[in-house]
C-alpha positions, 0 to 999 in steps of 0.5 A, a space after each residue: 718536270 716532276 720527281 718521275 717516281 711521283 709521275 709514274 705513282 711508285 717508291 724511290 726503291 721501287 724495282 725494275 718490275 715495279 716500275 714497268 707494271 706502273 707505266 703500262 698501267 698509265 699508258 694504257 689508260 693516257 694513250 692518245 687512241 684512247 683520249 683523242 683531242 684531249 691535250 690535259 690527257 696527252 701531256 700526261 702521257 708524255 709526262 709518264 714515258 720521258 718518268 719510264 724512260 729515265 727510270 728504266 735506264 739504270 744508268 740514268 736511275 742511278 744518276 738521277 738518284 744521286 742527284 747527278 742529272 733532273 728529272 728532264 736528264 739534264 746535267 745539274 750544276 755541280 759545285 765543291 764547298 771544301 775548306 781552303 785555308 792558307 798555311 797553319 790553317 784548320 785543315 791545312 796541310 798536305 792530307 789533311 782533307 782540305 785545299 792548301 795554298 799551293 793547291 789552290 794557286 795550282 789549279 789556278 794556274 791550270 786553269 790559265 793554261 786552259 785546263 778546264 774542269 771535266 764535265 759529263 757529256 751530254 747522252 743522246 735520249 734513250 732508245 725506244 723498241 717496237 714490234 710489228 708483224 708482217 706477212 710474208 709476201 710484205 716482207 718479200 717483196 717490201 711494203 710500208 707499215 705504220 705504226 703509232 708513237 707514244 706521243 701519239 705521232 703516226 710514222 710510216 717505216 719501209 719494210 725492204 725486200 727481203 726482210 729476214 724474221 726477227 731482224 730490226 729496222 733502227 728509225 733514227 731520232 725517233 725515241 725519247 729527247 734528251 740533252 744530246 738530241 732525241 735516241 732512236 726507235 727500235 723496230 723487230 719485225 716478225 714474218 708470218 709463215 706462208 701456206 705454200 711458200 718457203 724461203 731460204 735466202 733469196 730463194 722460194 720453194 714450193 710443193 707443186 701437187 702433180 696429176 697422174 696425167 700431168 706427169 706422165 704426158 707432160 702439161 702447162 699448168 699455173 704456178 703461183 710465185 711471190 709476183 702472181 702466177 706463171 705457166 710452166 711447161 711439165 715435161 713428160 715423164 717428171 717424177 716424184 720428187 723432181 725439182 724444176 727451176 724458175 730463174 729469178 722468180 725468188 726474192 730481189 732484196 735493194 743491193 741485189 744485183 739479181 733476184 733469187 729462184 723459185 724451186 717446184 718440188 713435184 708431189 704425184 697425186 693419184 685420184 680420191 677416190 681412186 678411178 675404177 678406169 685408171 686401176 683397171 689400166 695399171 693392173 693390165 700394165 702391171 701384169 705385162 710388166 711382169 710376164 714381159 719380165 719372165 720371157 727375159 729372164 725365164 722362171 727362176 727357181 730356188 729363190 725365197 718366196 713370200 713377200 721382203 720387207 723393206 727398210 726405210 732409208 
């Protein structure tokens, strides 16, 4: 393989930015959705991620530099050219920089006792990371996505249920090769919001806009859940603000033993425009409330008059 930093077109002192702003550069012109049936154009690419791939790992930078590894991050052979006179000889003698004679009959005899010299171990290739975008019903009751690799390769990744914003899914072996076998791709998976849904945990909450009527009367009416629509049965009188339960209609992540729940937070609508019919039964409701209100409690004098204000809590 050739010198990376010629592959990827920059200077050996070139800084993290720069390298990266040269492999987009590349990859964007040499991806294979680009250049399809072009082989010339695909070696090229691939040629250009194992370059990025070296150089943006500092460890491997600094390694290839100073000559410890090849441009493919294979090991190099290693060898010490160190002067080993006898006694007497130029260099000879304990610190005097050189081997002397019971420093080379030392490692002699180690290596007869089956010492053996140190050598690096070998590094897995390195990671690559991804990020894919998911809506939220994927990502709650699971799906597949797929997504393209550098080399061109299309790999289907299993969204599980309950897939959590911003948490990864490690696909093994699929990132850069490397001595030590292939490293791992690295896949963020972000989840879209939902207009009516909401999650906390393994549960889902909705707001549920409630009629007049409903309410008051009670009903059967559709509610929408992350499976499809079910019925549920209003009871009379529900308030604002009430929260009726709908066991295991929430999430069912893989080890679940059980789903989650389903919450419905009522919201009382009242007509847009209003209904000259309803205001004119609330009025006549509203004043035998408070005649009914006055035969109980008689005409109380001595109060403050005019209206109070409120505090909101």
């Amino acid at each position: 393989m050739r010198d990376p930093y010629t592959v990827l077109g920059v200077a050996g002192n070139a800084s993290e930015s720069e390298i990266k702003k040269a492999y987009h550069r590349l990859a964007k012109e040499l991806h294979p959705d680009v250049n399809p049936d072009d082989t010339v154009v695909a070696d090229r690419f691939k040629e250009a991620s194992a370059a990025y791939s070296l150089l943006s790992d500092q460890t491997l930078r600094k390694r290839y530099d100073n000559g410890e590894i090849g441009a493919d991050g294979q090991e190099k052979a290693r060898y010490r050219y160190e002067y080993a006179g006898g006694r007497g000889g130029p260099g000879a003698g304990p610190g005097a920089g050189g081997y002397n004679a019971e420093d080379i009959f030392g490692e002699f005899f180690s290596n007869m006792r089956g010492g053996r010299a140190r050598q690096a171990t070998p590094q897995k290739g390195a990671d690559r990371s991804y990020k894919i975008t998911v809506d939220f019903l994927d990502a709650a009751k699971g799906s597949t996505r797929r997504i393209t690799l550098p080399d061109g390769k299309m790999l289907d990744i299993q969204i599980p249920a309950g897939m959590v914003d911003g948490k990864q899914i490690r696909l093994r072996g699929q990132g850069d090769p490397g001595p030590a076998g292939p490293g791992d791709a690295l896949v963020e998976v972000n989840v879209r919001s939902h207009p009516q849904f909401r999650r906390e945990k393994t549960d889902i909450h909705l707001d549920l806009p409630l009629a007049l009527a409903d309410a008051v009367l009670g009903a059967k009416i559709q509610v929408p859940t992350i499976n499809g629509p079910v019925t549920m049965t209003i009871p009379k009188g529900a308030n604002n603000g009430q929260v009726l339960r709908l066991k295991a209609k929430g999430i069912k992540p893989p080890k679940a033993k059980e789903a989650g729940n389903q919450y419905i937070h009522l919201q009382l609508t009242l007509p847009d425009p209003p209904d000259p019919e309803l205001t004119a039964l609330l009025e006549q409701w509203a004043e035998k409330q408070i005649m009914g209100a006055k035969d109980r409690t008689g005409d109380r004098t001595g109060g403050q008059s005019g209206d109070q204000t409120a505090d909101s809590v």
